[in-house]
C-alpha positions in Angstrom: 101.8 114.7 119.1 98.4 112.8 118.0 99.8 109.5 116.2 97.8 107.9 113.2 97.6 104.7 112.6 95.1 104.5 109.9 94.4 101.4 107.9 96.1 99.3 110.5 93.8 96.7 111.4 94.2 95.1 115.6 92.8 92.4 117.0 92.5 92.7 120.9 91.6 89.4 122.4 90.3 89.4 126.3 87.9 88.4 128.4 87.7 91.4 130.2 84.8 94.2 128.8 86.7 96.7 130.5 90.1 96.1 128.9 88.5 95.4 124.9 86.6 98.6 125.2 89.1 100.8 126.1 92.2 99.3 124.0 89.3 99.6 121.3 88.9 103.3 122.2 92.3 104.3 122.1 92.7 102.6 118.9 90.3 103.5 117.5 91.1 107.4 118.0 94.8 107.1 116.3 93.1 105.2 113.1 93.2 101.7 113.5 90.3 99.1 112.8 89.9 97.1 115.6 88.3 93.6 115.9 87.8 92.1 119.5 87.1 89.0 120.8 86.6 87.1 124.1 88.7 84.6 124.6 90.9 82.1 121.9 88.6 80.2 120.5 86.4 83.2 119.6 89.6 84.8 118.3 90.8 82.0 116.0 88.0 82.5 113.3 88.0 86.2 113.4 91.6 86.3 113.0 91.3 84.4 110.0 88.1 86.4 108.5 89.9 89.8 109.4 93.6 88.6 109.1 95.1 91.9 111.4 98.4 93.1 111.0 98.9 92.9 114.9 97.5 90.9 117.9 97.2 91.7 121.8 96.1 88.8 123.6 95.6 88.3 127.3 97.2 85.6 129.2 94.5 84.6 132.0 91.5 83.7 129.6 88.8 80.6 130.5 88.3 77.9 127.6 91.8 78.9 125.7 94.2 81.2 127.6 96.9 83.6 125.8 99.8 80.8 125.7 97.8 78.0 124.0 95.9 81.4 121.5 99.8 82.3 120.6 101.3 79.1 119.8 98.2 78.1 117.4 98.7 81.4 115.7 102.2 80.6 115.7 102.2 77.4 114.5 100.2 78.5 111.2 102.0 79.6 108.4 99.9 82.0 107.0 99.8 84.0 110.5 103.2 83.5 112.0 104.8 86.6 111.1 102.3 88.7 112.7 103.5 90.3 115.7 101.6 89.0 118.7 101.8 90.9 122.1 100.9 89.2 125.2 98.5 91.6 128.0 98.5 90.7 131.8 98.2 92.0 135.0 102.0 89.9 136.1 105.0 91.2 135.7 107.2 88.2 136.8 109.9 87.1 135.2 108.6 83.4 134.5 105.2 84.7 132.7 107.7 86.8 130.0 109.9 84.0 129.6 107.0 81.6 129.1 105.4 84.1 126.9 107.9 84.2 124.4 108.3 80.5 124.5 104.9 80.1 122.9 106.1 82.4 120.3 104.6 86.3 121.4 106.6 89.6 119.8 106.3 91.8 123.2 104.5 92.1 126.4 102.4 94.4 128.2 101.4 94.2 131.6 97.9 95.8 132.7 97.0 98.3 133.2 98.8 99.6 130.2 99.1 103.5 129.3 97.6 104.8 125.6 101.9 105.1 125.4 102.4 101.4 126.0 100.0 100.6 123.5 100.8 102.5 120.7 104.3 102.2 121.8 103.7 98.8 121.2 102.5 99.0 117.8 105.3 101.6 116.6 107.7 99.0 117.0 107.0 96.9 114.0 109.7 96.5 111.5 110.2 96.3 107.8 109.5 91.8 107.6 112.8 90.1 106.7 112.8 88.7 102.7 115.6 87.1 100.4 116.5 87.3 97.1 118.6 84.8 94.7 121.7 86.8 95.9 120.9 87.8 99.2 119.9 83.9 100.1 123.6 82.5 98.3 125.4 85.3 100.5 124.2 84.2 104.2 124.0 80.4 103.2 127.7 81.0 102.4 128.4 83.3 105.4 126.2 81.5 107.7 129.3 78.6 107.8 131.7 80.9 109.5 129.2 82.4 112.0 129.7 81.6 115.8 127.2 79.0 116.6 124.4 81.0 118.0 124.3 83.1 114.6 124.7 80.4 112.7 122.0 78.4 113.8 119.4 81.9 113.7 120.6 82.6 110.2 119.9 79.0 109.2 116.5 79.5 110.6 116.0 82.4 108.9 116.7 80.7 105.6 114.4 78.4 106.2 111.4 80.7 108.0 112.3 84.5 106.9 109.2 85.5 109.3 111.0 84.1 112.2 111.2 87.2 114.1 112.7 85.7 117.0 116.1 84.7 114.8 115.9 88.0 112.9 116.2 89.7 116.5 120.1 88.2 116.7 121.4 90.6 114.5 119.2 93.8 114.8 122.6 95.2 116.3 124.7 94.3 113.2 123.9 96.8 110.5 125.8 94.7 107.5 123.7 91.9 108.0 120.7 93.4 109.4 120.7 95.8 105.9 121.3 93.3 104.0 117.7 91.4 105.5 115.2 94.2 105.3 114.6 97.3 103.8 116.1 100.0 106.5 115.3 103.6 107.3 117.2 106.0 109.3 117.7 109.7 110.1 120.8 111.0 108.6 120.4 114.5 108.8 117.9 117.3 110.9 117.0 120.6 110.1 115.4 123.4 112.0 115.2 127.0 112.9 116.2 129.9 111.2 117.8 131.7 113.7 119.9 131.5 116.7 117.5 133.6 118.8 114.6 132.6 117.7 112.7 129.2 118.2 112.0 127.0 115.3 108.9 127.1 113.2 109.7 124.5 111.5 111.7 121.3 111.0 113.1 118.6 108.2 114.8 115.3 108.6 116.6 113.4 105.5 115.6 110.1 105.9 118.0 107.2 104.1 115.9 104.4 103.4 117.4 101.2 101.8 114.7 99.6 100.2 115.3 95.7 99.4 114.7 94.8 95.3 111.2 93.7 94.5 109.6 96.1 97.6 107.0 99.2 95.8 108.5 102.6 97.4 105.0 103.4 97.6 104.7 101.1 100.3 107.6 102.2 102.5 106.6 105.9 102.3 103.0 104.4 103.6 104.8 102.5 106.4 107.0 105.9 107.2 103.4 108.2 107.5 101.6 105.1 109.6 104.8 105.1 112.4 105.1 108.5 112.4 101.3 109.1 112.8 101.2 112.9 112.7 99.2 114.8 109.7 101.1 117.9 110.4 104.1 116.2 109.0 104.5 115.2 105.6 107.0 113.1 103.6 107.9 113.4 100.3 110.9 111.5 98.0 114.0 113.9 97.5 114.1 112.0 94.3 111.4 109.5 92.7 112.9 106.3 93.5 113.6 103.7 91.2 112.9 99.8 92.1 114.6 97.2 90.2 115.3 93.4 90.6 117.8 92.0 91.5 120.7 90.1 89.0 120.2 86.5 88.3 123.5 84.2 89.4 124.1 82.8 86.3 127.5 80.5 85.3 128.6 82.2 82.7 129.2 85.1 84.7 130.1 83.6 87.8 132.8 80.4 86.7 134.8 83.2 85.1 135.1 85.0 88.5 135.5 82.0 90.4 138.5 80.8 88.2 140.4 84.2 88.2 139.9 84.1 91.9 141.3 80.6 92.7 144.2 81.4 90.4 145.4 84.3 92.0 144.1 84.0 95.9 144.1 80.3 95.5 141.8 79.0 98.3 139.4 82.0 98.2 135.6 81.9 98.7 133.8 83.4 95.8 130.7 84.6 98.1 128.0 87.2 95.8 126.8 89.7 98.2 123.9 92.4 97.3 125.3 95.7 97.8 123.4 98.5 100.0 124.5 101.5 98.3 122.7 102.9 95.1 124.4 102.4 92.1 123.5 102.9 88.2 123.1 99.3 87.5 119.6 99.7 88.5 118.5 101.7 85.1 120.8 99.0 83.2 118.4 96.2 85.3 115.4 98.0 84.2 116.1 97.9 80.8 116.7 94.2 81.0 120.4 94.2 81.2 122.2 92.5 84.0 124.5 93.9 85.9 127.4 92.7 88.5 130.1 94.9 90.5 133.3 92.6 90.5 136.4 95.0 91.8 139.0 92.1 93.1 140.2 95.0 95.5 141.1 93.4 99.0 141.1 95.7 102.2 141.7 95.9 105.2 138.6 95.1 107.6 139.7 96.7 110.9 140.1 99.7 108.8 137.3 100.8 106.5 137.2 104.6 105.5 134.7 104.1 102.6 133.3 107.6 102.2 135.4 109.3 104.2 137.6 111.9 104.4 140.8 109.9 103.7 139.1 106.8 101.5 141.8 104.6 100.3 143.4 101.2 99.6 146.4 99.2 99.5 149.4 100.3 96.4 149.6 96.4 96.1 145.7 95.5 96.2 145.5 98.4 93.9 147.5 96.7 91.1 146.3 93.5 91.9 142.8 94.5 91.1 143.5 95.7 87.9 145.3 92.4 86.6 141.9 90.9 87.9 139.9 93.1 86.0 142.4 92.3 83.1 141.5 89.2 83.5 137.9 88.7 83.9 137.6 91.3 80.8 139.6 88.8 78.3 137.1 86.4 79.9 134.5 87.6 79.0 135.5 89.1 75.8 136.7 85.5 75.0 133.1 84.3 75.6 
């Protein structure tokens, strides 16, 4: 399968002819605009002329080697989310380690395959961004973390683009959703019949895009990773983006008051929900909206959307004298 990466711009920095001219071939031939340079300093100004969307960088360089080229880029907020990915002929342990030290997104030792490369760039993900709600959610949740989650969350808060933080919970879908917009397979199609081989194929992909993030530009970032112009991607449905709700008082003291007087001592924690709901076309015509159900369940044993979806008979009718509540509230306001 030929893979496309078109209008993805790559800066290879090395001192080696050999190695800029043939990443720069084989780059070149999947789409991407290349920009080379020959060692660090040379680098620095092109990178911010051309600003690229990723960065390969060799190690061994004279004047300004890979390590001290990384950290500066690094170290400068305007170029510290873009992923850089260290290029040397070691393999040891100790150069990796040092390697992301300084700061570098992968690493590929030399000679790399056309594979490695573009394997390399396929692995970019959707950046990390907060809203009003999403940032009050994981400053609350952040408290109750273990310490190595905590601390990474707190770093996150303060530096979204800190990839290296964002890495801790790539493996926790309710966080990890809840960070970036997500995209995933969740069902295939192919073939028509059993004795036949397909001539054709179709995947549903689910993508949860985060408020304020243009579908236009996730479908363009699904068609660069997957590269192939016989395939094409279209919306089952047009998608809708909307902003998020502002966290205003007079909607949240009511909720926190109900709350303390009937779980007394309970957290009142706003979380952004990553399931589609109507709300959004309420949003979009400038009406705010908030999902408030008061139902408690059980956390060792979620069965939303399944089969056999259900909830306690006593958090049942505690809900509803919640929602009794909060109603007189509000209707009282």
């Amino acid at each position: 399968m030929e893979v496309n990466f078109e209008s993805l711009k790559v800066m290879v920095i090395d001192d080696s002819k050999t190695i800029r001219r043939t990443a720069e071939t084989l780059l070149k031939k999947v789409g991407c605009t290349v920009f080379t340079a020959v060692d660090g300093f040379d680098a620095l100004a092109k990178i911010a002329d051309n600003r690229p969307d990723i960065i390969f960088v060799d190690i061994m360089m004279p004047r300004l080697d890979g390590y001290q080229t990384c950290a500066l880029i690094k170290n400068n907020s305007e170029f510290k989310s873009t992923p850089v990915i260290m290029l040397s002929s070691k393999d040891g342990l100790f150069d990796k380690a040092k390697g992301r030290i300084v700061g570098s997104d992968q690493y590929l030792t030399k000679p790399f395959s056309k594979n490695e490369l573009l394997g390399a760039i396929e692995a970019h993900r959707f950046p990390v961004s907060f809203n009003e709600v999403t940032r009050a959610y994981f400053k609350a949740t952040a408290l109750n973390m273990p310490a190595g989650e905590r601390k990474a969350m707190q770093k996150l808060l303060k530096a979204p683009g800190d990839k290296r933080a964002a890495a801790k919970f790539l493996d926790t879908p309710s966080i990890n959703s809840r960070l970036r917009t997500t995209c995933v397979a969740t069902q295939l199609e192919a073939g028509h019949a059993e004795n036949a081989l397909p001539q054709r194929a179709r995947a549903t992909v689910n993508c949860r895009i985060m408020p304020g993030v243009p579908p236009a530009d996730v479908k363009a970032e699904l068609e660069r990773v997957v590269g192939n112009s016989d395939v094409s991607i279209s919306a089952v449905q047009e998608p809708t983006p909307s902003s998020a709700s502002p966290l205003s008082e007079e909607v949240m003291d009511p909720i926190m008051s109900i709350t303390e007087a009937l779980w007394p001592g309970t957290p009142v924690v706003p979380i952004m929900s990553t399931g589609a709901t109507d709300g959004l076309f309420f949003r979009n015509a400038g009406i705010p909206v908030y999902g408030v159900s008061g139902v408690f369940s059980d956390m060792d044993d979620v069965r939303a959307h399944g089969r056999d979806e259900r909830i306690g008979v006593n958090a049942f009718f505690k809900a509803l004298e919640f929602q009794q509540r909060l109603l007189r509230a509000f209707a009282t306001d």
